[in-house]
C-alpha positions in Angstrom: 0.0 0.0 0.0 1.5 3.8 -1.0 1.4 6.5 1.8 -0.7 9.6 1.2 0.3 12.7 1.2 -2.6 13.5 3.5 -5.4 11.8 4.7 -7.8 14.5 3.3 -5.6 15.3 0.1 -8.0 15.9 -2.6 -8.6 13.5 -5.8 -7.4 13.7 -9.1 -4.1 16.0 -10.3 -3.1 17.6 -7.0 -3.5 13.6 -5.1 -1.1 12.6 -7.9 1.1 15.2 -7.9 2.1 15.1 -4.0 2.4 11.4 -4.0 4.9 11.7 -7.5 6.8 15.0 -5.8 7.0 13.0 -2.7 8.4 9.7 -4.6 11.0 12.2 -6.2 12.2 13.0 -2.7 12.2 9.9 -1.5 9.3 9.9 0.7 7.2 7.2 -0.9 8.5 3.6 -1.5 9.1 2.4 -4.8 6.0 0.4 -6.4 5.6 -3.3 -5.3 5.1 -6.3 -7.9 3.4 -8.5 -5.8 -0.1 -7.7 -7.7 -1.1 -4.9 -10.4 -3.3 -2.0 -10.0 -5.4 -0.4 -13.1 -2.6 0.3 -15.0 -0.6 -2.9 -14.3 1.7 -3.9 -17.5 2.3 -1.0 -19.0 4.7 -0.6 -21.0 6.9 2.9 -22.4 7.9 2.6 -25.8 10.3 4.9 -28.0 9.0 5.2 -31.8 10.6 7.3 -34.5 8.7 8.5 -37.5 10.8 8.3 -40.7 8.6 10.6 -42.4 9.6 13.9 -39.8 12.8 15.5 -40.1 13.2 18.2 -37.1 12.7 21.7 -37.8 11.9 24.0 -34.9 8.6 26.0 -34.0 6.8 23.1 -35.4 4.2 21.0 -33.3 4.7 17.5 -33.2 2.8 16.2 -30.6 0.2 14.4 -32.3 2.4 13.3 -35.5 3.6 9.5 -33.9 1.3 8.0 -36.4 0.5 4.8 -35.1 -2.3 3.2 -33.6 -0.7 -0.3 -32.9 2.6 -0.9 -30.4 3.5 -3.6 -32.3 3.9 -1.7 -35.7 6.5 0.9 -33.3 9.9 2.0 -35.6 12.7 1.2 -33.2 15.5 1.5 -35.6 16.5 4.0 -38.1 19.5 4.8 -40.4 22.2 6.6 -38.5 23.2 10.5 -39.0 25.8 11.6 -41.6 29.0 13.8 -40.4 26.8 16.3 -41.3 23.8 15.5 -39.1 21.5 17.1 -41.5 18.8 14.4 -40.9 17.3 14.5 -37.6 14.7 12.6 -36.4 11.6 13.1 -34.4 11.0 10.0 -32.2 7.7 9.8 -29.4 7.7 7.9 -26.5 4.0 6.4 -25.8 2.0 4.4 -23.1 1.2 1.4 -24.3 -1.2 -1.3 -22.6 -1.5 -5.1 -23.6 -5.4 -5.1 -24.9 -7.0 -6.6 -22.3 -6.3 -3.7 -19.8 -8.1 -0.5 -19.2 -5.5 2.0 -17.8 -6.2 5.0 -16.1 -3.4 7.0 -15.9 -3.1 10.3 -13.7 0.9 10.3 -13.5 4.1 9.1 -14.6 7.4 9.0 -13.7 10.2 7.6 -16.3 14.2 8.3 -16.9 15.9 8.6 -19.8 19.5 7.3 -20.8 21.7 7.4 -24.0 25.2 7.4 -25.2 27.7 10.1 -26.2 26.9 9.4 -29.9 23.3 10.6 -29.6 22.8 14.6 -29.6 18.9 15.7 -28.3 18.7 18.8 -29.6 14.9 19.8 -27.9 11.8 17.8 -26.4 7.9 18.3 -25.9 5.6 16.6 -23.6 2.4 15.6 -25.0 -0.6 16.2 -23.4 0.2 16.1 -19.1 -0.9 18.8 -17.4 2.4 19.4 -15.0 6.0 17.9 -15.0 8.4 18.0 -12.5 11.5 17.4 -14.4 14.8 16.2 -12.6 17.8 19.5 -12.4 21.1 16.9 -11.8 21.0 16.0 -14.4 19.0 18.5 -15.8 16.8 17.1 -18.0 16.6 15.8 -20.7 20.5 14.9 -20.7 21.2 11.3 -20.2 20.5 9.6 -16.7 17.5 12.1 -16.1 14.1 11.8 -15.3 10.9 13.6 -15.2 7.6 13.1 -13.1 4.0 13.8 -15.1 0.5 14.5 -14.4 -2.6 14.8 -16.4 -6.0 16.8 -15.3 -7.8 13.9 -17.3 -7.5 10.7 -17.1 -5.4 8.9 -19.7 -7.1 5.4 -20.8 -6.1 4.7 -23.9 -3.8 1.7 -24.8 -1.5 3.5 -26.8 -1.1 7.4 -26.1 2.0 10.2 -26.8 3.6 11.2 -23.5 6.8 13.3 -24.7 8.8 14.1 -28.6 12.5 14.1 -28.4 14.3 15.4 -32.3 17.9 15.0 -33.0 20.3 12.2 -34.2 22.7 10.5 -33.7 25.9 8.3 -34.9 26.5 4.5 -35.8 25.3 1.7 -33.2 24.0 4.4 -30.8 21.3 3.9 -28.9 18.6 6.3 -27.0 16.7 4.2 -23.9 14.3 4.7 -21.3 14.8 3.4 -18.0 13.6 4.0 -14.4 14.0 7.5 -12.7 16.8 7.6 -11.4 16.0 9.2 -8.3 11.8 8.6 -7.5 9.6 5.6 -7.3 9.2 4.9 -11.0 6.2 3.7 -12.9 2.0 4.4 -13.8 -0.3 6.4 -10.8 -3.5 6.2 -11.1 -6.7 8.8 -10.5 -7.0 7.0 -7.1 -6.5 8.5 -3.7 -3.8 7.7 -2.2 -2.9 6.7 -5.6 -1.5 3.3 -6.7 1.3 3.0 -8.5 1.8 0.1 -11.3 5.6 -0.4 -12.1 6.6 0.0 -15.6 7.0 -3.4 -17.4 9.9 -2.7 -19.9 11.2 0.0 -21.6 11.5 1.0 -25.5 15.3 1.4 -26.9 15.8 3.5 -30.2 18.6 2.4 -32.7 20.5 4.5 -34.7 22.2 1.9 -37.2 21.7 -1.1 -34.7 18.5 -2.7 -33.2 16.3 -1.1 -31.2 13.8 -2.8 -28.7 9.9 -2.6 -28.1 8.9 -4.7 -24.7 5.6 -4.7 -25.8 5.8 -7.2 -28.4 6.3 -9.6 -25.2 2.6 -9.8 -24.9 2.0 -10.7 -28.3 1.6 -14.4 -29.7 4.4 -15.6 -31.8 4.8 -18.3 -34.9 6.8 -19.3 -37.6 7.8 -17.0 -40.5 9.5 -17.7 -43.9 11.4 -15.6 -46.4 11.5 -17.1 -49.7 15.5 -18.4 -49.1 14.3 -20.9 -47.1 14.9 -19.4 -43.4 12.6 -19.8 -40.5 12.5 -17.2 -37.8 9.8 -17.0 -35.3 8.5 -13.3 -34.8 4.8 -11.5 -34.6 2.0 -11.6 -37.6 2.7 -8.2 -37.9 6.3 -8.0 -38.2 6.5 -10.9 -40.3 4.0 -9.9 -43.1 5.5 -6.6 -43.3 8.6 -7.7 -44.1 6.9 -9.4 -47.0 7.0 -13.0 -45.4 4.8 -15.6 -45.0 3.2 -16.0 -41.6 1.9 -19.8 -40.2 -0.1 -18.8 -37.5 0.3 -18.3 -33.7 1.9 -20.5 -31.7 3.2 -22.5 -34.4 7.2 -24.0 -34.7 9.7 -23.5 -37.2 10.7 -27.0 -38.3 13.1 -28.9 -36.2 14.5 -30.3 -39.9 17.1 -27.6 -41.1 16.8 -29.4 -44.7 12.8 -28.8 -44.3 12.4 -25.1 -43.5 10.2 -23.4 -45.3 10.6 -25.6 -48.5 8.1 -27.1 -50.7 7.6 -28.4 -54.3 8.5 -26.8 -57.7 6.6 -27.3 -61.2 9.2 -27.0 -63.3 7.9 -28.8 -66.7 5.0 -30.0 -65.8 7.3 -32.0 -63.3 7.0 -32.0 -59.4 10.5 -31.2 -57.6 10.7 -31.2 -54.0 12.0 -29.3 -51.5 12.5 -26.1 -53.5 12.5 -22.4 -51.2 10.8 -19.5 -53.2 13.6 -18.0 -54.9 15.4 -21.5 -55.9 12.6 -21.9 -57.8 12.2 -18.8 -59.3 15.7 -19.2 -60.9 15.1 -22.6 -62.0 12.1 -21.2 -64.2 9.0 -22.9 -62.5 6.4 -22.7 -60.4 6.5 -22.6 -57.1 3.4 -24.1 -55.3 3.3 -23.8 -51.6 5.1 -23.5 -47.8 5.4 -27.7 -46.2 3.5 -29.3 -49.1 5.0 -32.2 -50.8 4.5 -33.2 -54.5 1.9 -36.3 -53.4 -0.6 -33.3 -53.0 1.0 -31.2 -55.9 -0.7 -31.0 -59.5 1.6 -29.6 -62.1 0.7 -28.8 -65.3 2.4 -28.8 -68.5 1.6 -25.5 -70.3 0.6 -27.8 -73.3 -1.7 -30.1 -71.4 -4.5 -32.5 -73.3 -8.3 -32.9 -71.6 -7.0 -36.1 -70.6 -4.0 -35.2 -69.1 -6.1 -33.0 -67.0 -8.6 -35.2 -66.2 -5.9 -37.9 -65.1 -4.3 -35.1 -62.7 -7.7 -33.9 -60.6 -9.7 -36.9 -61.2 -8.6 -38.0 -57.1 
């Protein structure tokens, strides 16, 4: 159980705001993960948006474009010598689908290498922040407390823009506030606090990471060279690959993965990826079938020849 401020503190931003001010002075313990509150696994995610390139007094908030965490852009190309491309990347709340958040607060850090230059930031939406001074923020190893006068319940909402860029295999992450009790208050009073679940990295010419795609289902994926990977629907069809379902394995037969027969001549040849078939001039029928289910037909066929290959 959290500590009030006061017994009589009133509800909504003011209850929030003593109990995050108080966690930033170390007068409130940090959140406990023996059970989850409203806002229980929540996630903060970094996603970059290819399409901006910073340019100040612009508004930004608003301009994450997306409406799925899964689909976030954690990775992007890195800056030139000339760091003439910068990047606008959001950090958002994002809930598993199940939940119903109702976020009044937030508390979060912030942490990034010597390769990565922010050049200026926005909050999105809170009413009041209470932003750390050493380190001031936003440099690296800073954090920042935020309130809202209404609710937030969405599963995916903007809480703060960050533009600038930065150089090969750098990363920008979020992490716990260095110095408060860190994680999701709610409109409660005394509000509960929900820790944070994981934390979004951006990639500038290395990988990034979203935690959220740890609630999603997983299955096997092929690419037309014949590798298997195991990812998200999502992140498999959009890389143009073919998805087999949730839950479902990669074969444990290297020789097998994501193979399957080849009409080359009105002839069926096993065991032939995509593209192997594509160079050998034929047809290429389907993902783990094999040519006892396969009809191939010549491209100068007779009725009978026909009839003889669907008559079963």
């Amino acid at each position: 159980m959290q500590k009030s401020c006061t017994p009589s503190f009133p509800r909504g931003r003011a209850g929030v705001l003593c109990l995050l001010a108080s966690a930033l002075f170390g007068a409130v313990a940090a959140p406990g993960r023996g059970w989850a509150g409203p806002n229980g696994e929540g996630s903060l995610i970094v996603h970059a948006n290819p399409s901006l390139n910073y340019t100040i007094d612009q508004a930004w908030c608003g301009r994450a474009d997306i409406s799925r965490a899964e689909r976030a852009i954690v990775d992007v190309d890195p800056s030139d010598s000339d760091h003439t491309r910068k990047y606008i990347w959001f950090v958002l709340a994002v809930f598993p689908t199940y939940a119903s958040p109702k976020v009044a607060g937030l508390t979060f850090g912030v942490e990034y290498d010597s390769q990565v230059t922010v050049e200026a930031v926005g909050l999105c939406g809170a009413s009041f922040e209470l932003a750390s001074s050493n380190p001031k923020w936003p440099e690296s190893g800073s954090g920042t407390a935020l309130t809202w006068n209404e609710t937030q319940r969405d599963r995916v909402f903007e809480v703060y823009w960050f533009a600038g860029y930065g150089y090969t295999e750098s990363t920008f992450s979020l992490t716990d506030h260095a110095f408060s009790a860190t994680g999701f208050a709610d409109d409660s009073v005394p509000a509960e606090i929900d820790p944070i679940e994981g934390y979004g990295t951006l990639g500038f010419g290395v990988a990034g990471h979203n935690p959220y795609l740890a609630f999603l289902p997983t299955g096997a994926c092929c690419n037309t060279t014949g590798v298997c990977t195991t990812t998200i629907r999502d992140l498999c069809e959009d890389a143009g690959k073919t998805y087999f379902g949730d839950y479902s394995d990669c074969p444990v037969n290297s020789s097998e993965q994501c193979r399957g027969p080849c009409c080359i001549d009105g002839q069926c040849n096993p065991g032939y990826t995509p593209r192997e078939c594509d160079r050998a001039g034929g047809e290429w029928k389907d993902f783990y079938r094999d040519c006892g289910r396969t009809a191939c037909i010549p491209t100068r066929t007779s009725f009978g020849t026909l009839k003889s290959i669907y008559r079963d």
